[in-house]
N, C-alpha and C positions, 0 to 999 in steps of 0.2 A: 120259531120266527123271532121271539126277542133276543132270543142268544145272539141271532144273525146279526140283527142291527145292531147290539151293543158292541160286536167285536170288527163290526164295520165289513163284512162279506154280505154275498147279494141272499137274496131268498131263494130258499129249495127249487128245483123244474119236476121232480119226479118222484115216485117214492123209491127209491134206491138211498136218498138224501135222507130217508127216515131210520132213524137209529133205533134195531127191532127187529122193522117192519120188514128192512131190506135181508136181516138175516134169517128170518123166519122164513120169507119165500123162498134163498135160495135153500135154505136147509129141506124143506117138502120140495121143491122141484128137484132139487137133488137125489134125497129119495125115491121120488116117485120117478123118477127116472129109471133108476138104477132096480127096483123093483119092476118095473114095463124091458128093463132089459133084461133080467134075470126070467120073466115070465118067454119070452121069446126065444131066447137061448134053451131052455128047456124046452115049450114047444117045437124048434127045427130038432133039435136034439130026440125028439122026442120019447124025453122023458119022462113024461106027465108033468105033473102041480108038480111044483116045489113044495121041499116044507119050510114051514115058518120060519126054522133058526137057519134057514137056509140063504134069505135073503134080507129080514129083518133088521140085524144088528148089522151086517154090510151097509145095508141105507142107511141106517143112523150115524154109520161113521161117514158115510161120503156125503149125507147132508152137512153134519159138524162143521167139515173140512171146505164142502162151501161155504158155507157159514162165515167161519172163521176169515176165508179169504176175502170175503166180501166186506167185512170188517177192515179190515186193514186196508182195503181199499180205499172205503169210503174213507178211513181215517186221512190216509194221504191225501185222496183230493181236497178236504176240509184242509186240512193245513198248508196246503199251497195256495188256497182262498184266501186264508188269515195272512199268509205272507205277503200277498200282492195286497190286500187290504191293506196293512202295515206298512209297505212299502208305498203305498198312495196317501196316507193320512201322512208321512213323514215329509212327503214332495210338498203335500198342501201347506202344511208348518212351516216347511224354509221359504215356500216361497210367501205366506205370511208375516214369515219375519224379514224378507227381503223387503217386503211392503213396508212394513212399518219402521225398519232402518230407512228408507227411503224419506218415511213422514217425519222419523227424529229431524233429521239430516235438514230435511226444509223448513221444518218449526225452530228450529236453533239456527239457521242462518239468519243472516243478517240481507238476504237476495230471497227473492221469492223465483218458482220455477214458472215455466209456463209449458204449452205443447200444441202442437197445430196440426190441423190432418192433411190431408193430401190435396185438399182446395186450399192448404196457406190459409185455413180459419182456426182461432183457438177454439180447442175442446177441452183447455185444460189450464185451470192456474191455483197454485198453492194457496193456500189463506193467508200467506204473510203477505200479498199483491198488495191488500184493503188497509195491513196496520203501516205498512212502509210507505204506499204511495196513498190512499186514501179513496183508491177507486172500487166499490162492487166485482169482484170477479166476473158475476152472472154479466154483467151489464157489457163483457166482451166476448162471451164464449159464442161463438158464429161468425163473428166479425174479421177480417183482417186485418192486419197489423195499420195500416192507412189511417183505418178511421180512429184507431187513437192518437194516432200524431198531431197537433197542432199547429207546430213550428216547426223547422229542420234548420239547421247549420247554412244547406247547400242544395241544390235540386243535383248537383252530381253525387251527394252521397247518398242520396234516396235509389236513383240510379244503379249506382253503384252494389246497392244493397239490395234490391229487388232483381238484379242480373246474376249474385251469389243464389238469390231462392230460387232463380228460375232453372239455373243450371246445378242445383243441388250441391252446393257447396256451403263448408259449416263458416259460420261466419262468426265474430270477435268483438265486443266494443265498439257495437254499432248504438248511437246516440243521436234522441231525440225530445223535442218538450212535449209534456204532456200538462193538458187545464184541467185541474182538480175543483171542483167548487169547493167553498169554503178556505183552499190548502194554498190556491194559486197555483202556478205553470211550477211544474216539477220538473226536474232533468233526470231523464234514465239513461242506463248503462243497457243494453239487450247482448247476448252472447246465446250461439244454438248452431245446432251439430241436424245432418237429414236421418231421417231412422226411415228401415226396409223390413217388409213381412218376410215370412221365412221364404217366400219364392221368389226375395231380392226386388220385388215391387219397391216403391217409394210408396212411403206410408205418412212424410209428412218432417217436423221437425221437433227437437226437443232444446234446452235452454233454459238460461237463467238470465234473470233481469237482476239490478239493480237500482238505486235512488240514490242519485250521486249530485243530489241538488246542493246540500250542505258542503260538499267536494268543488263544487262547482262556484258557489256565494265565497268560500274560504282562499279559492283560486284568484276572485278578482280581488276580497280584501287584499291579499299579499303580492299585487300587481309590481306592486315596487321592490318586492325582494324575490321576484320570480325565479332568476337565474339561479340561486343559493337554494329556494325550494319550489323547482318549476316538478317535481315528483309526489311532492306532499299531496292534492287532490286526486291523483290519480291513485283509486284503491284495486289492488289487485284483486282479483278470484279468490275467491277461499276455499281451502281446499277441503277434502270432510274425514275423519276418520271413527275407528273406532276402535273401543279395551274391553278385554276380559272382566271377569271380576276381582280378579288381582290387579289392575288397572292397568296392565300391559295393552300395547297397542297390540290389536289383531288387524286392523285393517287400515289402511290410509291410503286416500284417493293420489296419483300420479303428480297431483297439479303439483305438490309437495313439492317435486324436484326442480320443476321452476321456480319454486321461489324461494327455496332454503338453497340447494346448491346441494342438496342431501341425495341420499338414494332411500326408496321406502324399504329398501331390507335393513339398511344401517338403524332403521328408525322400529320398525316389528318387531315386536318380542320385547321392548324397553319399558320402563315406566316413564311418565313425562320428566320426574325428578333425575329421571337417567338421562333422560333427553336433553335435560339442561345443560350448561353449559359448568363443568366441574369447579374449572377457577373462577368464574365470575360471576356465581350466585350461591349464597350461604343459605343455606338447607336448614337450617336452626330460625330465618329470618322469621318475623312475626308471619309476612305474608304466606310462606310456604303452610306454616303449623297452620294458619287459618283454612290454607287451599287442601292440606291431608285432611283436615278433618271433615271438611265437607265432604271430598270422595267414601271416607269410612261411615260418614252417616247420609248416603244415598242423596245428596240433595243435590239439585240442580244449580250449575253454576253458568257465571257470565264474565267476558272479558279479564280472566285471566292472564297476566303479562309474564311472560319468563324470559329470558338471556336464553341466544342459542348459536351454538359454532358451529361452522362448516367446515367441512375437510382441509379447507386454506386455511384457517385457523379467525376466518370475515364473523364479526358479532353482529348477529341476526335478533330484535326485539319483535318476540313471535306473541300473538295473542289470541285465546281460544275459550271458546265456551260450550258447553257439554248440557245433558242431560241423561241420565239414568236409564233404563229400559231394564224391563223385570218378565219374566217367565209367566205363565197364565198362573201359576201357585204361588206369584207373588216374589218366585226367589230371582235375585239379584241378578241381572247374567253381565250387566257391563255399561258402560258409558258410549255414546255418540255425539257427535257435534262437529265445529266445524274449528278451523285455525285461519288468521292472519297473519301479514307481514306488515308490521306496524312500526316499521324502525325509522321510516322517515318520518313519520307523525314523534317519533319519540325523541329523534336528533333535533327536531323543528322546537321540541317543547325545551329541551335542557339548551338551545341557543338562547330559549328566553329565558332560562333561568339564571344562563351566562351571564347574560347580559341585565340583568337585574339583579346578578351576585356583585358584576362590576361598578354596576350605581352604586350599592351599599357598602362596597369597598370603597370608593372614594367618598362615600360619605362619611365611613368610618374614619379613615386617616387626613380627611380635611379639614383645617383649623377654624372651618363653621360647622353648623348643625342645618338641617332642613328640616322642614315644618310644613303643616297642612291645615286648613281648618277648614271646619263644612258651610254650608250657608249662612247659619248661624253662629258665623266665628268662632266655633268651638273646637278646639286642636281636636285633630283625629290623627295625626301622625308626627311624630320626633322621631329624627335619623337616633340613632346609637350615642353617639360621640355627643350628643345632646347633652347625656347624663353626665359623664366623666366633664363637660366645659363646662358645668352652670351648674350643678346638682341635679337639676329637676327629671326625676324618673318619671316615664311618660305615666303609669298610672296614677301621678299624681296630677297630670298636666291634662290628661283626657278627657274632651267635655267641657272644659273652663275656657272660658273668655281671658283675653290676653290680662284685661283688666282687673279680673276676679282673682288673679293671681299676686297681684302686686296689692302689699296694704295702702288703707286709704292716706296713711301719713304721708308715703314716696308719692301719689297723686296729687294731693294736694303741696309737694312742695312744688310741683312745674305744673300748674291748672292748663297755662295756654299752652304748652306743648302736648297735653294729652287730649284737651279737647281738638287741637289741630287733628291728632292722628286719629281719634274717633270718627273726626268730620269726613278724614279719608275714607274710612272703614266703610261708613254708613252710606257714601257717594260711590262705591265699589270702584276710588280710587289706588292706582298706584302709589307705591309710598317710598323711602329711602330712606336710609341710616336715622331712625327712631331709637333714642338713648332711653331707658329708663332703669331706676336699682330695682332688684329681686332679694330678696331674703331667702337664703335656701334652709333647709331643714335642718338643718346645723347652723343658725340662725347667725350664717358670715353673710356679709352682702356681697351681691354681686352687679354687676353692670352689662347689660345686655344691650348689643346697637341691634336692629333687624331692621329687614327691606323685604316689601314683598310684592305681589301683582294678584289683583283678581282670575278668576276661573270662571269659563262658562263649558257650557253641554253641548251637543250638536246642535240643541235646541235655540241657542244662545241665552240658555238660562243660567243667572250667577248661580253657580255650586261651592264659592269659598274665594280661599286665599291660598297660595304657594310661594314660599320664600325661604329667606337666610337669615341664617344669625351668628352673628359673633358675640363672646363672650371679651368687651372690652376694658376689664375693671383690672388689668393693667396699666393699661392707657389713661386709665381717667387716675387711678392714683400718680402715673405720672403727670398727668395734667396740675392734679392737686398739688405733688411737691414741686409741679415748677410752679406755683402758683401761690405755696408758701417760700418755695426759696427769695421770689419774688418781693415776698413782703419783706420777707426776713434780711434780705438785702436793702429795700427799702430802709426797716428798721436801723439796719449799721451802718446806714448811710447816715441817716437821721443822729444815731449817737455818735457816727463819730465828729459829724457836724456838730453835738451840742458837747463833745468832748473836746475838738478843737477852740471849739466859745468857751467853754471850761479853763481849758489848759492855758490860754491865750490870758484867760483871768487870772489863773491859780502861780503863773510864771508871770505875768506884767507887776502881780502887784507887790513877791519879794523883791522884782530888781526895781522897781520903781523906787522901792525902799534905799536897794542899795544904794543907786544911783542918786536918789535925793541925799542921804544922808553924807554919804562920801562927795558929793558936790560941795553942799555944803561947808564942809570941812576942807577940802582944796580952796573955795573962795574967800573961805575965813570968815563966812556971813556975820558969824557973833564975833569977831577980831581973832586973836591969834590962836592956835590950835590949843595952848595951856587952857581957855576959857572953862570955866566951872560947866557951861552949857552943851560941851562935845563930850560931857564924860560917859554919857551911855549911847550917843551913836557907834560907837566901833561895838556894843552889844546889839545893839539895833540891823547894825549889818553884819553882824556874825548870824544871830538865828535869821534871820531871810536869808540869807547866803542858804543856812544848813536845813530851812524848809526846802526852798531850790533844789538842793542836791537829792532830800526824800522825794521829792516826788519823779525826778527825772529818774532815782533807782526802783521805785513802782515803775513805774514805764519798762522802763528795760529788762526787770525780773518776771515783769509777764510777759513781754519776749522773749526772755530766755524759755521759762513754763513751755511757751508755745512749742518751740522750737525744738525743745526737750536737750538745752545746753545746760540746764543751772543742775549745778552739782550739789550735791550732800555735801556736812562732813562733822559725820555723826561723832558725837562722844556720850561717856554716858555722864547724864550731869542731873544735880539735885533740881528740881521743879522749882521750890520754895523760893530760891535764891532769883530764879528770874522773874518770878512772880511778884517781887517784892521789887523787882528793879523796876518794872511793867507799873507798880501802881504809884511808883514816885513821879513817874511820867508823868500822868497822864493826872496826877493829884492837884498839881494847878488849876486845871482848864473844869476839874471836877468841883473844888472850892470855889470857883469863879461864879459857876452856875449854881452855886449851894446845892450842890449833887454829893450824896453820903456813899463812898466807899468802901465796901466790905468784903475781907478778905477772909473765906471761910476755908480754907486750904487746911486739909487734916494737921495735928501737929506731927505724925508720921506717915510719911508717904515712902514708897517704892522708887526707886530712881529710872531714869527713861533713859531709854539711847535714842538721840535727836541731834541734831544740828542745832545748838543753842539760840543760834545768831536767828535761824529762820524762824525757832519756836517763840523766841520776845519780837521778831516781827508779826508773828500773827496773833498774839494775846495782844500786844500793841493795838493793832487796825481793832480786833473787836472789842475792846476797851474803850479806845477812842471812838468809833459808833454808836458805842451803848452811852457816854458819857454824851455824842453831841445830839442822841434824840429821845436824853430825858430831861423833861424839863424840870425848873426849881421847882427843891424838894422833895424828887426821885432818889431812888439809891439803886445804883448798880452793883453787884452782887459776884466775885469771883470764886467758884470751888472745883472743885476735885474729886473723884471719887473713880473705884475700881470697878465696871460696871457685870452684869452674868458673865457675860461671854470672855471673863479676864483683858478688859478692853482698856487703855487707857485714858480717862476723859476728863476735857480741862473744859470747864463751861463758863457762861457769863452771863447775869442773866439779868435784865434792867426794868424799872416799869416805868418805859418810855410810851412813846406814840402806840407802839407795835405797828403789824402791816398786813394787808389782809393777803391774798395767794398768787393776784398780779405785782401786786408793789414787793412780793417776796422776788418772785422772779425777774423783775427789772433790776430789783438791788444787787442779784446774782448775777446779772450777766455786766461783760465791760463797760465801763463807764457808765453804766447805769445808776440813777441816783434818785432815791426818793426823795417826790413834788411836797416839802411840808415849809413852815416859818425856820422850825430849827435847822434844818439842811442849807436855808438860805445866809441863816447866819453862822455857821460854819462851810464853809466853801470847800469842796474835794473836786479830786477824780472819779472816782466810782469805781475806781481800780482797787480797793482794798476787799471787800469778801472775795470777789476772783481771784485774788494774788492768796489771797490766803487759803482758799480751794484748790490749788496749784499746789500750793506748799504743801499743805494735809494729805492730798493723794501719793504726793514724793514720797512721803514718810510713810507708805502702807495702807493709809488709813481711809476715813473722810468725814466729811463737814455736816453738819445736822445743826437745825434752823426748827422754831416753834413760835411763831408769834400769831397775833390776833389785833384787828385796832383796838387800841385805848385800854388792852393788857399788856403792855409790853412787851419784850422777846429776850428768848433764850436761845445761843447759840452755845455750840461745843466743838470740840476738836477733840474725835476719836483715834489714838493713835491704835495699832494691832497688838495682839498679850505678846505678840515674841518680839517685843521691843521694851517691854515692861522687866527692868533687873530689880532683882529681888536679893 
């Protein structure tokens, strides 16, 4: 009996089924058969008795021989037992595993199933009903479909939909609300086919629901771009398949062909990596390697996305989630689950990604930056283009107050413009073109105008600021140079006003000379022209005449400079000899002042190639300078010397007034004339270091100045070494 049960056949009826028993009996009835025939045949015969070896070994063989056959008998019926056994325990396993493909199939969807009998009451609904929509199962199974309705569309679709049940017809995307406590009114999707007993009875209805609330709340947000995704909420059927252990599809439900455009033979037999779509998805991607290795290490997966072509060559965004199913010992046997067509959920997302590549694209190439900050005015976003106009990389910028950015020095140079734009800030005022400098991290400055606007929530709560900004430190340095050109025009308006006052002085009072003296001499004031009293006007009006003539050739020499007409015309000539001509000049006006003259010029020097004429015009002017602003008892001081760089340099050097680094720079520029007593009592143009700056650059070279108040100054004239003959 336990052999029986373990091999799954029924238990013995008789003892023929006893392994033995059955042989033992036929072997004695056998025998004793055959001995009761052997006994009768010799009685009609009459024979007498048999003897023993007569009948004896006979029965033992025809007992054997039943024996035997009753053996093989029974052996056969026993093994047509175990194969109908076998053959019943194989039926109960597939259709166990058709059971529990069924349970994959409804626990990995994303729809729960339901089932109704033949009063149109459910008797049946998946446990995904309670995680999807958040209703008890139990809490409908009796009931009709009615009493969970709530709301409806339409009294003709209810209608409409109760005249499919009545007349047994499968019906599609039949929708209605359903009142969840706690969840609120849900919107379902219902979809069910009629099911018949084997004797073609109606037995009722089978189906799949849906929760197409989120489908549904997504449809009204996108009310305004309906037309472009009037598709998007509407999610089609999923269809179910299933793989081997090698991951090849063995089965996939029909719906497939609705909605890829596929056939499910093209798709059987493939792996899903087959299935994809060859040119437009890379098999190396990170996402694949993550999605193989989950299939190799058994584990359950969810919405998985792949590219997929149809025979027209149409790109299908398919999405599918699976789970594992294993053998009673554990071993592997293959994947089930279900797939979507999710391509317009997919087209829907990369329009918004479009369209917020296109922002950042013109944020990129716009000659402003955009900006964000949270409630607490604290930047939470800088477009790109941010960094390259202004410096500031956003991780330096993230978090900080506009003001925390800027040092206190740049705040405190404009207090009421920063407190104005605070005052904005704080008032969750709009604001406009707000100037302030930035120090970037490469410690250039820069100038930033920004404009921005508050932000609120649905709620109308401030959540920040949203604006622009230019990077104007352009602008403002041109503001600045028109702003010094400005002065700076001012300024040569100013000198040339005090140089026409000058000039007007420096020219009135040699011809005033002239003209008095030569009057006087035409009228014969003192009698006739012999008079002892005329004999040094014709010298009187000779040097006015030939100051006259110097200074109107200043004038015109720094026009020509300007202009760049005055010409060279170099020779090469001994230094000593003009230097010596230079201090006889100017030895007068230096004995006059009791000013000491010292000429420290090597006794050999090097000869120079120069224009002679221009080079004792400019030891001239800086001689005559040094001589009219040192006062008695100063000595100015001429030398010479060949400096590192093979330079040649003629210096002068006085211990006058000196001048501190504005009064250097007024003395350099035109007409510029230092404000002292001695400049008063020597009267110029302010045209001599210019003219002589002029000159010095002609020759290669240039001018170099060192003074200090109440040290005196040194000036020089560098000419270049390849003008220096040796």
């Amino acid at each position: 009996m336990k052999e029986d049960v373990e091999t799954g056949t029924e238990p013995r009826s008789n003892w023929m089924d006893i392994a033995g028993l059955a042989e033992t009996v036929w072997f004695v009835m056998a025998a004793f058969f055959y001995v009761i025939a052997t006994f009768i045949g010799h009685y009609i015969d009459d024979l007498g008795w048999p003897h023993i070896y007569e009948f004896i070994l006979p029965a033992i063989f025809i007992g054997l021989v039943f024996a035997i056959l009753s053996a093989q008998l029974r052996k056969r019926r026993l093994n047509r037992r175990a194969e109908a056994a076998k053959n019943l325990a194989q039926a109960q396993k597939a259709l166990s595993t058709t059971e529990q493909r069924f349970k994959d199939v409804a626990e990995s969807a994303s729809d729960w199933i339901w089932e109704m009998d033949a009063d149109l009451r459910f008797n049946f609904f998946s446990g995904r009903l309670k995680e999807i929509v958040g209703i008890d199962p139990d809490s409908l199974i009796g009931k009709g479909r009615k009493h969970s309705i709530s709301s409806i569309e339409s009294a003709e679709l209810w209608e409409n939909h109760q005249d499919d049940l009545d007349n047994r017809r499968p019906f599609r995307d039949f929708r209605y609300w359903i009142d969840v406590p706690g969840k609120g009114p849900q919107y379902v999707s219902i979809s069910g086919k009629p099911i018949y007993d084997e004797q073609g009875n109606f037995a009722g209805y089978r189906g799949m629901g849906s929760n197409i609330t989120k489908q549904y709340e997504q449809q009204c947000a996108l009310k305004n771009s309906e037309q472009r995704f009037k598709d998007f909420a509407e999610v089609a059927s999923d269809w179910f398949w299933e793989s081997g252990p090698d991951h090849r599809i063995t089965y996939i439900s029909k719906r497939v062909e609705d909605k890829t455009g596929g056939t499910k033979e093209s798709i059987i037999g493939k792996s899903r990596l087959e299935v994809a779509a060859q040119d437009l998805e890379d098999k190396k991607d990170e996402k694949w390697q993550q999605h193989q290795k989950d299939l190799e290490d058994c584990k359950e997966f969810r919405d998985f996305t792949y590219v997929y072509q149809d025979e027209n060559g149409k790109k299908l965004y398919l999405e599918t989630s699976g789970k594992p199913f294993f053998a009673d010992d554990g071993t592997f046997l293959g994947y089930r689950g279900v797939g979507s067509d999710i391509s317009k959920l997919v087209e829907h997302q990369k329009e918004i990604e479009r369209s917020e590549q296109r922002f950042k694209d013109f944020a990129e190439v716009a000659s402003d930056w955009f900006w964000e900050t949270d409630a607490d005015l604290r930047y939470t976003f800088l477009s790109a283009h941010a960094e390259s106009l202004n410096g500031a990389a956003p991780e330096r910028v993230y978090g900080k107050r506009r003001e925390e950015l800027v040092s206190p020095e740049d705040i405190a140079q404009n207090p009421e413009e920063w407190n104005q734009h605070l005052r904005h800030l704080e008032n969750r005022e709009p604001f406009k073109d707000f100037e302030y400098r930035y120090q970037r991290p490469d410690g250039l400055n820069t100038y930033i105008r920004v404009s921005g606007k508050p932000i609120y929530d649905e709620d109308g709560q401030f959540t920040g600021y949203r604006g622009i900004g230019t990077n104007v430190t352009k602008e403002h340095e041109n503001r600045e140079a028109l702003r010094r050109a400005k002065e700076d025009a001012e300024t040569a308006n100013k000198t040339k006003s005090d140089f026409l006052a000058s000039m007007s002085h420096e020219l009135r009072t040699p011809l005033n000379a002239i003209i008095g003296y030569s009057d006087a001499m035409r009228s014969e004031v003192f009698g006739p022209l012999g008079n002892e009293r005329y004999r040094d006007y014709p010298i009187h009006i000779y040097d006015s005449g030939t100051h006259l003539l110097e200074l109107i050739n200043d004038v015109l020499d720094v026009s020509k400079i300007e202009a760049g007409k005055l010409d060279l015309h170099d020779e090469v000539i001994p230094v000593e000899g003009i230097a010596t001509s230079v201090l006889r000049l100017v030895r007068e006006r230096a004995e006059s002042g009791k000013i000491k003259l010292a000429n420290e010029l090597p006794n050999v020097l090097p000869r120079l190639r120069a224009d002679p004429l221009r080079v004792k015009q400019m030891l001239l002017n800086l001689l005559s300078n040094a001589v009219k602003f040192t006062p008695e008892g100063g000595c100015v001081t001429l030398g010479c010397q060949i400096n590192g760089n093979g330079e040649f340099v003629l210096s002068v050097t006085d211990t006058g007034i000196g001048m501190g680094p504005e009064e250097q720079k007024k003395a350099l520029s035109q007409f510029g004339q230092v404000d002292s007593d001695l400049s008063r009592k020597f009267q110029g143009t302010g045209l001599g270091l210019p003219l002589t700056i002029g000159l010095i650059e002609l020759h290669g070279g240039y001018f170099d100045i060192r003074s200090a108040p109440g040290k005196g100054t040194m000036t020089a004239l560098c000419f270049p070494s390849d003008r220096v003959v040796i």
